[in-house]
C-alpha positions, 0 to 999 in steps of 0.5 A: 823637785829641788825647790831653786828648780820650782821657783822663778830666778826673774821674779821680785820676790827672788830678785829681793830675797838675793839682794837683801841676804847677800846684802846682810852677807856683806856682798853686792848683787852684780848681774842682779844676783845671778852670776859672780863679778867675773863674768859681770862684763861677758854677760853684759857683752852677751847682753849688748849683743841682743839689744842689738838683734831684730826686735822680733829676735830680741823679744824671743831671746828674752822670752826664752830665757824665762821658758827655760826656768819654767816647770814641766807641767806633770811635775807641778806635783812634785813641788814641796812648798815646806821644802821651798821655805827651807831654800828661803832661810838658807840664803841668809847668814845664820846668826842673830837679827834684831828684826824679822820681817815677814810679809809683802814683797817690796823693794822699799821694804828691803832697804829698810831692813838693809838699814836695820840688819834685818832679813825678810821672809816673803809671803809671795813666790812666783812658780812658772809652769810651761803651757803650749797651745794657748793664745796669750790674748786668749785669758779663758784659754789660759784658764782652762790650762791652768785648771789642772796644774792648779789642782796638782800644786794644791793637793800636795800643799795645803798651807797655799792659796794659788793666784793664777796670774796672766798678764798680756800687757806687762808679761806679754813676752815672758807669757808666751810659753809659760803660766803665772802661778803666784803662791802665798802662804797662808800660814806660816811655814815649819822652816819660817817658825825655825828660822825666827825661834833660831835667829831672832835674837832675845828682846827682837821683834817680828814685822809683817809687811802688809801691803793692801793692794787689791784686784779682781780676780775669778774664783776657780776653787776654794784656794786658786784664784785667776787674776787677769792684769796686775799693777802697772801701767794699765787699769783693771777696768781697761783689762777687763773692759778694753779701751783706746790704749788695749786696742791700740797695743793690740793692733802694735802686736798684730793680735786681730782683736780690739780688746781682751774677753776675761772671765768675768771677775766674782771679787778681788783679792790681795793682789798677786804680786804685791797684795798681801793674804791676812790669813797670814796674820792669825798665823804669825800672830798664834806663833809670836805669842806661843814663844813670847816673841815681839810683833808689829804689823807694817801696813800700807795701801799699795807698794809705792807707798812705802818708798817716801817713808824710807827714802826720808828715814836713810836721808835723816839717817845720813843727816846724823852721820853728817854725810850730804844725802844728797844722792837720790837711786830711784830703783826698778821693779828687782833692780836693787843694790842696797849694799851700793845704795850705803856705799855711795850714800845714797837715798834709795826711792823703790819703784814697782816698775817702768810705768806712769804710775811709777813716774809719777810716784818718784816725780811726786816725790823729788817735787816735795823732797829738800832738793838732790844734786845728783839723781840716778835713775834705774830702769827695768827693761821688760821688753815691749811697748806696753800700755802705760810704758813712760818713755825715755824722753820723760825719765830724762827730764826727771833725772833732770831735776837734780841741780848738778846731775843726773843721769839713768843709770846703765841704761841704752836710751836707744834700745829701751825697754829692750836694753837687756844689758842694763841688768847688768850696766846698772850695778857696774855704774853704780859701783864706779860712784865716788865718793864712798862711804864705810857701811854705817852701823845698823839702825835700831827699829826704835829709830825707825819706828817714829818716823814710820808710825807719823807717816800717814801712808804707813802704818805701825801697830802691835799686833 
């Protein structure tokens, strides 16, 4: 199976890996990566239209686009993860880098390696596999589909652990006709180990990005893992306990129950998204030492953790060039415009999604932040009232919080979080920004590195 074919084009790990190489190719990512400038105002027009559908027509559209990506069940097989690896590599120009990093997907991360010329190699990909037949509120159920596939896609790769994912809050829409398989690496890939020998340049180092985030999970083999829920808006204990805010999710959707009957968990495990394996680790670690390469472990305790530490170091990064940093692009889940973000000089601040936490991650920060005249807002679009979903009207009065403007940037205030059409809208404003500003010469990780090492959510060391 061509590897561009196993891999889902929807999820954050893809979503970044086209934003940042096409970033270090010197391009932007209109349409989120997924269609050339061209046709950036058809798909937005397409998109518009199924803002407007019916709710019900509008969530099938959504859920179809996703299906469609999805693995046919008896070729779960086929997939070659060392092929896999290869496509990963092949996104970034081939030439020289200071830095590598390998490790946790996060949109932090990736504007801190826009800033550095760095590319980033994921340890997590997201593999959809077409499932029928199987309740989305029914987690045994979907277990149990999940059982074989699980079996096949491990036997013909051996360097993988599988977390099977299901989320019926977040993903509930994309769910209904496809599984959640997350595949991590457990050491590093033959194409990982060529593509740093060949492009690392001499003296350059290796960061693995480690975020520690954890979650209950059930154990169904030695290397396949089932994960119910995953970060957002609601809490691993009301995944697997209920609560007032499941049951009244589920009664908004006509689900017939009051609450979810997971398997009960036997442990937690890095988190399927975000959460990062240290069996990794040995493996970078044995390979940097074999060809002398310099390594430095990144490390923090959950995703957002990440996004004051960067937004700071592009704001004394601008302070240097003598440019107002003054802009903060608060970005969403793989909503992300790093080439843009340097064009308009703006000061990046990564959110994981459209949920309170993420709210309350970005408000924290622009209530410690020197103040922002113009603040713009991205918001991904997921298509439902999930639990935890913070409204329009609250990420109004935060972009309010500039002292001249601000604004959610492409965003229909009427048809969210089923505004579609802002995959697209948000990169098409963001381009119309003045004033501009040429591309900075790249930052040298001893730059960055003190302020990252002096950050107490952040962690640096040598490995």
């Amino acid at each position: 199976m061509k590897p561009g074919r196993a891999v889902a084009s929807f999820d954050s790990a893809t979503g970044m890996l086209r934003a940042l190489s096409r970033f270090l190719a010197g391009a932007d990512v209109p349409a989120i990566g997924q269609a050339p400038p061209a046709l950036e105002p058809v798909l937005s027009a397409a998109l518009g239209t199924v803002n407007h559908l019916p709710r019900r027509l509008a969530e099938q559209a959504y859920a179809f686009s996703g299906v469609g990506e999805a693995v046919p069940r008896d070729r779960v097989g086929e997939i070659d993860a060392e092929a896999v690896a290869g496509w990963i590599t092949g996104h970034y120009p081939k030439r020289r880098y200071p830095v590598i990093f390998v490790g946790s997907s996060n949109g932090a991360l990736i504007h801190l390696a826009a800033a550095l010329d760095a590319p980033w190699l994921p340890q997590t990909l997201l593999i959809p596999v077409r499932r029928r037949g199987v309740d989305r509120d029914d987690a045994r159920g979907e277990l149990a589909a999940g059982t074989e596939p699980g079996r096949a896609l491990l036997a013909a790769n051996s360097d993988l652990v599988l977390h099977h994912m299901h989320d019926p809050n977040q993903d509930r829409l994309m769910i209904a006709g496809m599984s959640y398989f997350r595949v991590k690496w457990q050491r590093l890939p033959l194409a990982y180990r060529r593509f740093i020998r060949d492009h690392l340049a001499p003296g350059g180092i290796v960061v693995t990005a480690e975020c520690g985030l954890q979650w209950p999970v059930t154990r169904v083999g030695d290397r396949h893992l089932f994960q119910f829920g995953a970060l957002g808006g609601a809490t691993a204990d009301e995944y697997h306990r209920g609560g007032p805010r499941v049951a009244r999710m589920l009664k908004r959707y006509g689900a017939g129950r009051t609450s979810w009957d997971p398997p009960e968990p036997d442990g937690e495990a890095p988190e399927a998204e975000w959460g990062f394996d240290p069996a990794l680790l040995d493996s970078v670690t044995e390979f940097a030492r074999q060809e002398g390469f310099g390594l430095r472990r990144l490390s923090f305790a959950e995703p957002e953790l990440l996004s004051p530490v960067v937004a700071d170091l592009y704001r004394q990064w601008y302070d240097r060039r003598g440019m107002p940093g003054n802009r903060l692009l608060a970005e969403c889940f793989l909503l992300m415009e790093p080439w843009w973000t340097l064009r308009t000089g703006s000061v990046p601040f990564w959110m994981s999604f459209n949920a309170e936490g993420s709210h309350d991650a970005l408000l924290s920060y622009i209530d410690t932040a020197r103040t922002y005249d113009e603040i713009r807002i991205m918001l991904f679009s997921h298509g439902m009232e999930s639990i935890g979903l913070t409204g329009i009207r609250s990420w109004r009065e935060l972009a309010a919080r500039a002292r001249k403007s601000g604004t959610l940037l492409g965003v229909d205030q009427r048809a969210y979080p089923r505004d579609f059409a802002s995959l697209v809208r948000a990169h098409r404003e963001l381009s119309h920004v003045r004033p501009r500003y040429e591309m900075p010469e790249p930052l040298a990780f001893t730059e960055a590195e003190p302020l990252l090492q002096h950050t107490p959510e952040v962690e640096v060391a040598s490995a």
